[in-house]
N, C-alpha and C positions, 0 to 999 in steps of 0.2 A: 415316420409317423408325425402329422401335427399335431402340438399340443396345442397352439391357442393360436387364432388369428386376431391382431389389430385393425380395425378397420379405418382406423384414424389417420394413424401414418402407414399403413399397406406395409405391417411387420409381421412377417412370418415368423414364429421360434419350432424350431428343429431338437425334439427329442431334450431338451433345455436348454443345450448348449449353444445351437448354431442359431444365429439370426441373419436372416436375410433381410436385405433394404434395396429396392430399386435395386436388385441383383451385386448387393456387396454384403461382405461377411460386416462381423462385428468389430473387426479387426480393421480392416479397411475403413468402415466408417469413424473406427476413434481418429486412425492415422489423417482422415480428412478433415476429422474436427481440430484436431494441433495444427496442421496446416491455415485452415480459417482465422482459430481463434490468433495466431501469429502473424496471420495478415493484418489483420484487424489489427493488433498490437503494433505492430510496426509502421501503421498509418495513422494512428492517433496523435492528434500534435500535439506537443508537452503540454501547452496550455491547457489543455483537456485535462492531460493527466492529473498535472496540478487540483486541477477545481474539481475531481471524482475524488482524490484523495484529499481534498480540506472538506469536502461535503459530507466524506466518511467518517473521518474525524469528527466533527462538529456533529454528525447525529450519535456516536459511539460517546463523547463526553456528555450529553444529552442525556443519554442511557444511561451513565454511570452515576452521575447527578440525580438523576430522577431515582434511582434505584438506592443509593445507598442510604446507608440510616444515618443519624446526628452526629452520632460520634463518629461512623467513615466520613462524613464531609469534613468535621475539625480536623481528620488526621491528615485528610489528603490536604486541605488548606495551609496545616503548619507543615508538612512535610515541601509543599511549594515555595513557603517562606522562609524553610530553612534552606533548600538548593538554591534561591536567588540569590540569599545573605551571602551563601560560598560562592558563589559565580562572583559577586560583585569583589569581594574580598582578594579573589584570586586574581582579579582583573585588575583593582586597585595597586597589587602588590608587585605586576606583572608593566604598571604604568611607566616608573623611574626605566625600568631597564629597556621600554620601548624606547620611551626617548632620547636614552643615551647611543641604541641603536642608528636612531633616526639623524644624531647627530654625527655618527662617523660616515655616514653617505655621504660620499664626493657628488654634489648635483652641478651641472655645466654653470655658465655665468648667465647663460642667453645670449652670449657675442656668438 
C-alpha cells in the first residue's frame, strides 16, 4: 500500500518502511551517499580543507563572543592569559636544555 508520494524527488514510501528512489531501497541510497560524500572527501585539496576549517572556527568564536555575557568574556579572556603565561614558562624552561641539545650535535665542517 502507498502511503505518501513525493513529487519533488519521485519518492515513493512503502507501508513506512521501504523507500524507493529511481528504483533503489533506502539502503542502497545511504551506501551511495558514503560513497559520494568519500569521493568528494578524498578530492578536496587540503588547502580547501584548511580554509572550511578556519572559516568554522572564526564564525563559531564569533558566536561565542557574541553570545556570551561580561563575566564569560572576562573568564575566557583570563583563562587565555593564564594557558599563554604557562606555554611560555614552559617554553622558557624548556630553552637551556634545547640548547644544550643543540650543542652536542655533531654538524659536518662543510669540506
Amino acid at each position: 500500500m502507498i502511503i505518501g508520494l513525493d513529487f519533488f524527488t519521485t519518492s515513493i514510501y512503502y507501508n513506512n518502511t521501504t523507500y524507493i528512489k529511481n528504483n533503489m531501497t533506502i539502503d542502497e541510497a545511504k551506501q551511495l551517499e558514503v560513497k559520494i560524500a568519500n569521493n568528494i572527501l578524498n578530492n578536496i585539496p587540503f588547502a580547501q580543507v584548511v580554509q572550511i576549517l578556519s572559516n568554522e572556527a572564526t564564525r563559531r568564536s564569533k558566536e561565542a563572543v557574541d553570545n556570551a555575557s561580561e563575566e564569560e568574556l572576562t573568564k575566557m579572556k583570563e583563562d587565555f592569559e593564564k594557558a599563554e603565561a604557562e606555554l611560555k614558562a614552559q617554553q622558557e624552561a624548556n630553552q637551556p636544555a634545547l640548547a644544550e641539545e643543540q650543542d652536542k650535535i655533531d654538524l659536518p665542517d662543510g669540506e
